[in-house]
N, C-alpha and C positions, 0 to 999 in steps of 0.2 A: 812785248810778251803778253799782254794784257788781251789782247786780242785772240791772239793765237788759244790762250787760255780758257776765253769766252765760248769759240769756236768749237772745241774738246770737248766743253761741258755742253754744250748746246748737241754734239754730235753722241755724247752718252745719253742725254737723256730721250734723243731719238731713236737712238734703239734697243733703249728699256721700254717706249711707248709702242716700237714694231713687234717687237714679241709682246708685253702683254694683250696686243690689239690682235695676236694670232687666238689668241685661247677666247675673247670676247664678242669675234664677229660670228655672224651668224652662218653656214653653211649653205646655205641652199640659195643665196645671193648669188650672182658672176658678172662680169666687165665680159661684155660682149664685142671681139672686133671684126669687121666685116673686111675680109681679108679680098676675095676675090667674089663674082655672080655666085658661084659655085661652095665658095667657103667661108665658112664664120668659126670664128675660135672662139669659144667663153672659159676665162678661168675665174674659179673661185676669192667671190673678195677678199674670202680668209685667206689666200696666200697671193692676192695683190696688194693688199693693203701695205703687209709688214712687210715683203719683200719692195715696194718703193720706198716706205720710211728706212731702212734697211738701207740701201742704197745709198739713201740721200744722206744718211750719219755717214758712211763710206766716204762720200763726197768733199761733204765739212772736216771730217777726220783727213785724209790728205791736204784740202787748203791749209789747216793748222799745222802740221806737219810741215807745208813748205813755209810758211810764216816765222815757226820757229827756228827752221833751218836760216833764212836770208836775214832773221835778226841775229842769230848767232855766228855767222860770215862775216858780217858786217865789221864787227867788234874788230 
């Protein structure tokens, strides 16, 4: 449980650090991806940033969740 526990805290406090990292980047930044000759997408780092930390606590938050599910089967 120790783990799964670790994983939890680790996946809050990623995204307490994606929202507060929405309100302190800067706007006028963007992640530019070169899609085709013809097309390029740019989105704002303000919402790439938090939306991959976002994600990634998403990520860790179900590993833990299955963690504490196979250690509680277990038993």
């Amino acid at each position: 449980m120790n783990v799964a526990r670790f994983l939890m805290i680790i996946s809050e406090a990623l995204a307490g650090v994606g929202i507060v990292s929405h309100f302190l980047l800067p706007t006028s930044w963007e992640v530019a991806y070169h899609v085709s000759p013809r097309l390029d997408v740019g989105i704002p780092i303000r919402w790439f940033v938090p939306l991959a930390l976002i994600s990634l606590a998403g990520a860790f938050s179900i590993a833990s969740l299955g963690k504490m599910y196979i250690t509680l089967a277990a038993r």
